[in-house]
C-alpha positions as CSV (number, residue, x, y, z in Angstrom):
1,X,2.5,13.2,-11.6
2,X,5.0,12.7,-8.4
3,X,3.2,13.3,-5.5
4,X,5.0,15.5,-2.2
5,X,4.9,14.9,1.6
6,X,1.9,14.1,2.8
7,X,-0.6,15.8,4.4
8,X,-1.4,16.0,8.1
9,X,-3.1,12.9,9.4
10,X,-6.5,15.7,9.4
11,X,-5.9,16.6,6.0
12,X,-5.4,13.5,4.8
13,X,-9.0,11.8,5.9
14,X,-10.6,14.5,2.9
15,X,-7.9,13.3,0.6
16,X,-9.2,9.8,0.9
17,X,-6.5,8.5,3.8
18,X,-7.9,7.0,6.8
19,X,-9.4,9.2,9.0
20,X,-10.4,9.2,13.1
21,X,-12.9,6.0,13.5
22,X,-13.7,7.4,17.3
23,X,-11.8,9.9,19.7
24,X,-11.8,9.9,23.9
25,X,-12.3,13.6,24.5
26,X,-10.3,15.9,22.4
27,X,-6.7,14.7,23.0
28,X,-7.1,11.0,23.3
29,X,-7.4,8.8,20.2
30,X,-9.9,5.4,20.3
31,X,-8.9,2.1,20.2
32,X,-9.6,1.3,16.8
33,X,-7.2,4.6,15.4
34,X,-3.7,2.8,14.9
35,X,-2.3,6.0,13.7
36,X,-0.5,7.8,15.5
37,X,-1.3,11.7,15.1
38,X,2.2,12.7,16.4
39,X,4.2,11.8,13.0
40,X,4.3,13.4,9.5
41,X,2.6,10.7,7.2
42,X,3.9,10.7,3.7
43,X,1.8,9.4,1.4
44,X,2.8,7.2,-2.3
45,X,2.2,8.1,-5.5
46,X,-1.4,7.9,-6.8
47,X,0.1,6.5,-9.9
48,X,0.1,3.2,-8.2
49,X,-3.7,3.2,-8.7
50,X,-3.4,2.5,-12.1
51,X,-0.6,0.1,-11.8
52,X,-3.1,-2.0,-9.8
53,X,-6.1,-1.4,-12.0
54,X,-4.0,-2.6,-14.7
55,X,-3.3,-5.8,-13.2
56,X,-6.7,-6.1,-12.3
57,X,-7.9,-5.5,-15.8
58,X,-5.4,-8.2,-17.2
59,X,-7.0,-10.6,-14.3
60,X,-10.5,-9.9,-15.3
61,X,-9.9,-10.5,-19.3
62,X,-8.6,-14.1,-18.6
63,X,-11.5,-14.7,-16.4
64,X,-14.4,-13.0,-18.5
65,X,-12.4,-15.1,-21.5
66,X,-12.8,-18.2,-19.6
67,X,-16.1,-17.9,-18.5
68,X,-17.4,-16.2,-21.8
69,X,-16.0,-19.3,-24.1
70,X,-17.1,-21.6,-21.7
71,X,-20.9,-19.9,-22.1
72,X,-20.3,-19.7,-26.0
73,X,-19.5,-23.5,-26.3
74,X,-22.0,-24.9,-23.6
75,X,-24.8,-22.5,-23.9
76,X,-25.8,-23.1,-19.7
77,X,-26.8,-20.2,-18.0
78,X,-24.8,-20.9,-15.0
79,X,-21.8,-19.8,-16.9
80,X,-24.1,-16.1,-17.6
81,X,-24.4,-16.4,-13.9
82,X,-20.9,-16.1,-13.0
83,X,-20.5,-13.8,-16.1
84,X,-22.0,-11.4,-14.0
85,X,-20.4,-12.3,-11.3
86,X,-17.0,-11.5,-12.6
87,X,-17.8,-8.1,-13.6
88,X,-19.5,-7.5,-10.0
89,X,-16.2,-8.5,-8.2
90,X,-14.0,-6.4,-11.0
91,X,-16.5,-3.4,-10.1
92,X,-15.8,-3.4,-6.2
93,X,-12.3,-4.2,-6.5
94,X,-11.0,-1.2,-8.8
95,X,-13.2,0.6,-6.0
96,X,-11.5,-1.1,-3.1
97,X,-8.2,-0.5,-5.1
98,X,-8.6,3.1,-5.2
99,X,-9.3,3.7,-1.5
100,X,-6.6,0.7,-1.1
101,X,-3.8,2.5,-2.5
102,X,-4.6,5.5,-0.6
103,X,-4.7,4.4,2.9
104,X,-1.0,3.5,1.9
105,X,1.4,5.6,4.3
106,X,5.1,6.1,5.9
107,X,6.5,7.8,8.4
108,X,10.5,8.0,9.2
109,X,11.0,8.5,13.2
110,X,14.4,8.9,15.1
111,X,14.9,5.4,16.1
112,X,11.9,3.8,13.8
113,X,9.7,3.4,10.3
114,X,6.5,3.4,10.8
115,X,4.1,2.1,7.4
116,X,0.2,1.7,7.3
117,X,-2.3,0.0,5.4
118,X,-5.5,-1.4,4.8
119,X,-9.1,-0.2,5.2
120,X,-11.0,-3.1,6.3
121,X,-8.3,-4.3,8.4
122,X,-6.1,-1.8,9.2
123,X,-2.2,-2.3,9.7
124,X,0.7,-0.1,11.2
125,X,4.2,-1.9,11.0
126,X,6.7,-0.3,13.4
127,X,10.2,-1.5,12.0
128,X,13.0,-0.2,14.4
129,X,16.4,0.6,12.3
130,X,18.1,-1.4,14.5
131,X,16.2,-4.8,13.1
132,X,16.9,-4.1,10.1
133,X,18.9,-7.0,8.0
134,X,18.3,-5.6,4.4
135,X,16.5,-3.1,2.3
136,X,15.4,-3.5,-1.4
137,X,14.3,-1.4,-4.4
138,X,12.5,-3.3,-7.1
139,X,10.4,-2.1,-9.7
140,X,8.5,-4.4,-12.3
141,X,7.6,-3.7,-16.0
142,X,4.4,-2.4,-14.9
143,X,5.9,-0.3,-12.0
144,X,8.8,0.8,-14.3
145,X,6.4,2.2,-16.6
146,X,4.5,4.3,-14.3
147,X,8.4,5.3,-13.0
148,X,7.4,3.9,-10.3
149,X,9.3,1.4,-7.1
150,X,8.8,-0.7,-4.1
151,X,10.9,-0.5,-1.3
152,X,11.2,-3.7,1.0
153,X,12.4,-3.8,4.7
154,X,13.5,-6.9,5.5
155,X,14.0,-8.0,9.5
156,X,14.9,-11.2,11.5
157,X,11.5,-12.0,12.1
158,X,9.6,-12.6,8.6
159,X,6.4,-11.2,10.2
160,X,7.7,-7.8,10.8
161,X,9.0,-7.2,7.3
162,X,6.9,-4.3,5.5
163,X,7.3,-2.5,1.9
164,X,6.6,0.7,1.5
165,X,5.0,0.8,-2.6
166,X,4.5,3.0,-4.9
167,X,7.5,5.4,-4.4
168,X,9.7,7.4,-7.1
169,X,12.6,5.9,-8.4
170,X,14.5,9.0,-6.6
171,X,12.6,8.9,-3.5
172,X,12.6,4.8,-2.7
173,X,17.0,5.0,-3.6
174,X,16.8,8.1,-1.1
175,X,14.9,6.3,1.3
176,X,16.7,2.9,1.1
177,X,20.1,4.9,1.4
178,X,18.8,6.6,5.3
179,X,17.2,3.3,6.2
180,X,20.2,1.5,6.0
181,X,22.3,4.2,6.9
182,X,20.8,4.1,10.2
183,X,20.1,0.7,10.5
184,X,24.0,0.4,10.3
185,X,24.6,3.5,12.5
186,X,21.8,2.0,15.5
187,X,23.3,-1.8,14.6
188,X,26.3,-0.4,16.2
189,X,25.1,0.7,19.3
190,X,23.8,-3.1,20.2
């Protein structure tokens, strides 16, 4: 199911997007809130959940595989051990996937793109248009199956490069088409 615009930065903390972690009086916003309430957020496709979990899934069968044959042909309990252990870790990470894939956000500004992430640690990259050296659309077999792609920003400075995941086919060609559209158009103006 494609999902819309996103909703207000308000609306968004009961959808499961990061919400205000502490407020200085009733305009301010704290130090630890990196995003900025004066944008329309839009948010990715939840599809990308499963995408993820998917992955995850294929991770955890070579490990529990592993782990389980290695059990079966030595019979020592440490390998029960980290067994266990294995399924623990899948458990919080399709968890921390979930919330994951929804703290995912981007927001297109006059002169800028702005793109968070993270729970945990929290990231906002602010790419201007006029760093811009490339964009790409890809889309793996996984991806491609969920009709879903990945659009990369790439900059002069490796650091600063962000993707935005988890877009429609239609949406990351639309949005690849503005950003370079202006990154050519602001290029210009150097």
């Amino acid at each position: 199911m494609p999902s819309g615009p996103g909703p207000s930065p308000a609306a968004g903390a009961s959808a499961g997007a990061p919400g205000p972690l502490l407020t200085e009086g009733p305009v301010g916003r704290g130090p630890l809130e990196p995003w900025p309430d004066t944008v329309r957020w839009q948010r990715i496709s939840s599809d990308l959940i499963w995408v993820e979990l998917i992955r995850l899934a294929v991770v955890l069968a070579i490990g529990l595989a592993v782990t389980a044959t290695g059990w079966a042909l030595s019979g020592h309990a440490l390998f029960g051990i980290v067994l266990a252990a294995v399924l623990v870790f899948g458990a919080w990470r399709a968890v921390a996937i979930v919330r994951a894939v929804r703290a995912w956000g981007y927001a297109e500004r006059e002169d800028d793109l702005l793109v968070r992430h993270g729970l945990l640690i929290r990231r906002l990259s602010i790419v201007p248009y006029s760093r811009m050296q490339f964009v790409d659309v890809s889309a793996g077999p996984l991806e491609r199956a969920f009709d879903l792609a990945t659009v990369q920003l790439h900059t002069a400075a490796a650091a600063s490069d962000a993707r935005v995941p988890g877009l429609r086919p239609a949406e990351a060609s639309r949005l690849r088409d503005r950003l370079t559209a202006l990154g050519e158009d602001r290029a210009e103006g150097l």
